[in-house]
N, C-alpha and C positions, 0 to 999 in steps of 0.2 A: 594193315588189314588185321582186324581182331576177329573177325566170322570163324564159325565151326560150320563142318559141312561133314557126312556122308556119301562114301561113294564106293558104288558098287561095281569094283572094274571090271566082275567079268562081262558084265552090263553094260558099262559104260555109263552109266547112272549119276547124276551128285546132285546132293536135298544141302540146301542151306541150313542149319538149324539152330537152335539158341543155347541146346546144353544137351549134348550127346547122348546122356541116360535118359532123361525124361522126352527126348522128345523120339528116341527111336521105339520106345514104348507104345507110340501112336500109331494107330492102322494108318494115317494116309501117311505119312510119313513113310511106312513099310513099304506100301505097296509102290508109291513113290522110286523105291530102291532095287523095285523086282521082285519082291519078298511077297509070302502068303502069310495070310493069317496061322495059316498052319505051324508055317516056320516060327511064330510067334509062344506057341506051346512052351517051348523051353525058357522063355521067359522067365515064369514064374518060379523057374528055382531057386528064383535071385530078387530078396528084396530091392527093393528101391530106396536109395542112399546108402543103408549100410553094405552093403554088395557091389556096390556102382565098379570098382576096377576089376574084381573078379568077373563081374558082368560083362562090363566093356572087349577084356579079351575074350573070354569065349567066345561072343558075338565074333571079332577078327577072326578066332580060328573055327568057328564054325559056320562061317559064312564067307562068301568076298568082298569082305567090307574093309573101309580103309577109314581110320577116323585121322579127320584133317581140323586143325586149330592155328587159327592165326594170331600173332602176338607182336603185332606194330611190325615193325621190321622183318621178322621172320616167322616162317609159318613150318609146323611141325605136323608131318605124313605117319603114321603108324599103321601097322598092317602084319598079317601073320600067315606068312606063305612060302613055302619052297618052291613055288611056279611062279618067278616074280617078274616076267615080263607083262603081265600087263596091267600088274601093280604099275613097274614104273613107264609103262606108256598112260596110264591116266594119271600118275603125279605129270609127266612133261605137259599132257592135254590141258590137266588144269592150272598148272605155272602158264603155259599159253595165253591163258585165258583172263588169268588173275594175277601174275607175281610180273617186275619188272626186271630188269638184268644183273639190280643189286641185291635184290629182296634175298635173306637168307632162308636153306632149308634142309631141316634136321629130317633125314629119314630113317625111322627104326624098325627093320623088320625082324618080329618077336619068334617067327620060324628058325632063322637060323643068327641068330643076335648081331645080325649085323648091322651097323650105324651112321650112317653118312650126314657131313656135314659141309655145306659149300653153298655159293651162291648161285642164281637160278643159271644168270649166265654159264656159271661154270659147270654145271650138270646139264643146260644145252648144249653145248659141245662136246660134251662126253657122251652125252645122249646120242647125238647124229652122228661120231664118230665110232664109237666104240657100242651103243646100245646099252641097257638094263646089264650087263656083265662091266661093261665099265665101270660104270658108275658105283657099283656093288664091290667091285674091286679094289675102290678109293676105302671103302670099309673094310674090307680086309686087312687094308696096308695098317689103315689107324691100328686096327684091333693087334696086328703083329706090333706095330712099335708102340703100343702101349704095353706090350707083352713082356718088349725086350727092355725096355723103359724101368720095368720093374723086377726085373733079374740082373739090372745093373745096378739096381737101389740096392737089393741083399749084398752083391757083390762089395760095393763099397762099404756097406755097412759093413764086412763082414774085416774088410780092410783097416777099418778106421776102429775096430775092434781088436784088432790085430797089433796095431798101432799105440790103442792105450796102453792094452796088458805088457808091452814091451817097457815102457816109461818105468 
């Protein structure tokens, strides 16, 4: 799967599209998503290309939007929310619909920097078992033992520093 899509969970919403800035810039595209022209106003603060990622997040956090990009084998969910259940009830709806049991999927929510990485399979079952907390929870674990991962990098360095000046 290489497709980019939009999708507006609190909607339930998702527009297939070809290149996330330019084409959310389009009224059918918007309206597509549940969006008004209106909400479109802000647009304009933000050129087009040179602006495209400061663009793209505002759009997440000022709307409920989720930009999805697939990239052969795995497909990557972004989104920018502290209400993340139904972020991740429309990633499982559109894994459902479009990813297989092996298909990998990076999920990054830019609210609270959390980062999950597993396969669809593996986020189905955490999904039915444990819900949008589960799954989120697998990001936590990452984000602590990457924490601790590099408090024990100082620590040895600090060892092995300890070690030379001895010699």
């Amino acid at each position: 799967m290489t497709e980019g899509f939009w999708i507006n969970y609190s909607r339930g919403k998702v527009v297939k599209i070809h290149e996330h800035e330019n084409d959310i810039r389009k009224l059918p595209v918007v309206k597509k998503l549940g969006l008004t022209e209106k909400d479109m106003d802000g647009f304009a603060k933000f050129q087009p290309g040179r602006d495209r990622e400061r663009f793209l997040l505002w759009l997440m956090k000022t709307f409920p939007l989720m930009r999805v990009r697939g990239h052969g084998m795995s497909v990557t969910f972004d989104f920018d929310s502290r209400r993340r259940q139904q972020a991740i009830d429309s990633i499982y709806e559109f894994g459902q619909n479009n990813l297989g049991p092996f298909s990998q999927m990076v999920i990054n929510n830019y609210a609270t920097r959390e980062s999950v990485h597993m396969s669809f399979h593996d986020f189905e079952g955490l999904f039915e078992s444990d819900g949008a907390e589960g799954i989120l929870r697998v990001g936590a674990e990452e984000r602590t033992n990457a924490r601790i991962l590099r408090e024990l990098r100082k620590i040895a360095t600090v060892i092995d520093m300890g070690n030379i000046l001895q010699r």
